[in-house]
One Martini backbone bead per residue (centre of mass of N, CA, C, O) as a GRO file, in nm:
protein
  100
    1UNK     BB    1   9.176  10.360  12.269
    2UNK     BB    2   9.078  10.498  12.007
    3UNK     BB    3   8.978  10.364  11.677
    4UNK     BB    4   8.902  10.653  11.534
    5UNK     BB    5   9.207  10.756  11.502
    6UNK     BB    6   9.340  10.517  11.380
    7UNK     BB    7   9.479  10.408  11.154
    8UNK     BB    8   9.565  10.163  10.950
    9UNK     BB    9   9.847  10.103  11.038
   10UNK     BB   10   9.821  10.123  11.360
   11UNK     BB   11   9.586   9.870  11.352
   12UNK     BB   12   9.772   9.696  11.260
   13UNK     BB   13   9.988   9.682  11.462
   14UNK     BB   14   9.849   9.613  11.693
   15UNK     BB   15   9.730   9.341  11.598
   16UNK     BB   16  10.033   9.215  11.553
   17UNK     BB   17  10.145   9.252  11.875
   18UNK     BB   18   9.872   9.063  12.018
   19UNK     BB   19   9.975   8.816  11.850
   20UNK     BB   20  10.191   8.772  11.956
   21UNK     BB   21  10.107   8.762  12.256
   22UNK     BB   22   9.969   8.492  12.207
   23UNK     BB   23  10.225   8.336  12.073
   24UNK     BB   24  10.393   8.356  12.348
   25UNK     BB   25  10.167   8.205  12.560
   26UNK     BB   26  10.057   7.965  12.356
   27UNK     BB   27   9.710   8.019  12.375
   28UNK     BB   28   9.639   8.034  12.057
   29UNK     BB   29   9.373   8.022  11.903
   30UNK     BB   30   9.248   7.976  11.589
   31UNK     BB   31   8.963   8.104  11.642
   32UNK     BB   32   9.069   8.398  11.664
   33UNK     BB   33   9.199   8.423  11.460
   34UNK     BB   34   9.184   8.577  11.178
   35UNK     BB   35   9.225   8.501  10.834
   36UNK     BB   36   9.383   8.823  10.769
   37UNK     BB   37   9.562   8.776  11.045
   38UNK     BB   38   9.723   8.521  10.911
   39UNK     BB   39  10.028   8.394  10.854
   40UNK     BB   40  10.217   8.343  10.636
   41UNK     BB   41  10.417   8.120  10.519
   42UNK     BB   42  10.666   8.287  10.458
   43UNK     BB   43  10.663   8.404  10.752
   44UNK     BB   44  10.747   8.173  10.897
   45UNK     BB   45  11.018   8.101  10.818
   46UNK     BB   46  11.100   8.330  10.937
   47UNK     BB   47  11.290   8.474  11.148
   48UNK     BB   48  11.235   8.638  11.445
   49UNK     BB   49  11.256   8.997  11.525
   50UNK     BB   50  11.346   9.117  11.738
   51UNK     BB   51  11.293   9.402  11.932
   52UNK     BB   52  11.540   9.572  11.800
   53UNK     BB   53  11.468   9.510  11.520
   54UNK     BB   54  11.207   9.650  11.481
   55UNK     BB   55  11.205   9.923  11.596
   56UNK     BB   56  11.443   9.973  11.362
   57UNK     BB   57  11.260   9.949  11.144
   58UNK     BB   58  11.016  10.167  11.257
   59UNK     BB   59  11.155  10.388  11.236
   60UNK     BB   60  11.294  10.403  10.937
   61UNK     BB   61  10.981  10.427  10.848
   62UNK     BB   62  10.923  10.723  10.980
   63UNK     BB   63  11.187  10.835  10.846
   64UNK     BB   64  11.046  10.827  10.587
   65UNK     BB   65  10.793  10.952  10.591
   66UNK     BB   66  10.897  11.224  10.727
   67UNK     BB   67  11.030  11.313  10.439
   68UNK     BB   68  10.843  11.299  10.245
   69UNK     BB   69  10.678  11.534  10.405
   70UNK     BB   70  10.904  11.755  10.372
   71UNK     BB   71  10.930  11.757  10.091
   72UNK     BB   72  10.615  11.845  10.027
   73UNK     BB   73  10.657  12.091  10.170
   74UNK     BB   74  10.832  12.241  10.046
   75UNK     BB   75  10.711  12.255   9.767
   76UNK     BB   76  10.440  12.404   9.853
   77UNK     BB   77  10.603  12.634   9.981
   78UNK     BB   78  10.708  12.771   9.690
   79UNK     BB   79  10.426  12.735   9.500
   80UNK     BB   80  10.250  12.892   9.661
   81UNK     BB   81  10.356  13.161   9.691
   82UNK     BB   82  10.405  13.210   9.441
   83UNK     BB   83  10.108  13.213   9.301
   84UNK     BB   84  10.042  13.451   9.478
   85UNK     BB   85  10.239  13.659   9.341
   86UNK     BB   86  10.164  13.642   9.052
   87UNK     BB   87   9.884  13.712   9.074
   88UNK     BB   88   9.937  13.995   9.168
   89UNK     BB   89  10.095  14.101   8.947
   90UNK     BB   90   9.877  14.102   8.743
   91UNK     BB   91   9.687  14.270   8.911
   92UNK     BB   92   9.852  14.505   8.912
   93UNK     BB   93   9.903  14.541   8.590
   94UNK     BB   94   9.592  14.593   8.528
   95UNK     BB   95   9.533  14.802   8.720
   96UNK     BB   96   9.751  15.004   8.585
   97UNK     BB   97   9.608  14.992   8.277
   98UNK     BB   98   9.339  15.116   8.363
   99UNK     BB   99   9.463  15.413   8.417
  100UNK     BB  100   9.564  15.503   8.100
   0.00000   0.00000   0.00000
């Protein structure tokens, strides 16, 4: 995977995955871990969430993106063309006006 691509949420998700899967494993040296990616103890206290609760989080998380993102499509779909449509009624008006 190019990483100059992925956003850095993806790449926040992915560092959090590798974790884990090192932490499965048994074998994570505290050397490995960078300090910024070691989890708080907060985060420690709370039990593990299943693989399905997990999905279940991030799809929740990407649905509530998509809709902002629908929102906001929706939001400029009605403003920009309105915006255009506003400018040529001027221009029309003007160009009429110079006429008479």
């Amino acid at each position: 995977m190019d990483k100059e691509k992925l956003s850095a949420r993806e790449a926040a998700l992915i560092a959090a995955a590798r974790r884990e899967a090192e932490a499965r494993k048994g074998s994570a040296p505290a050397a490995v871990i960078p300090r910024a990616a070691a989890p708080q103890p907060a985060a420690q206290e709370k039990p593990m969430a299943s693989p399905a609760e997990r999905l279940a989080q991030l799809m929740a998380e990407e649905r509530a993106e998509t809709e902002r993102r629908k929102k906001k499509m929706r939001r400029y779909g009605i403003i920009i063309p309105a915006a255009i449509i506003g400018i040529f009624a001027l221009w029309a008006l003007r160009a009429g006006s110079r006429r008479r």
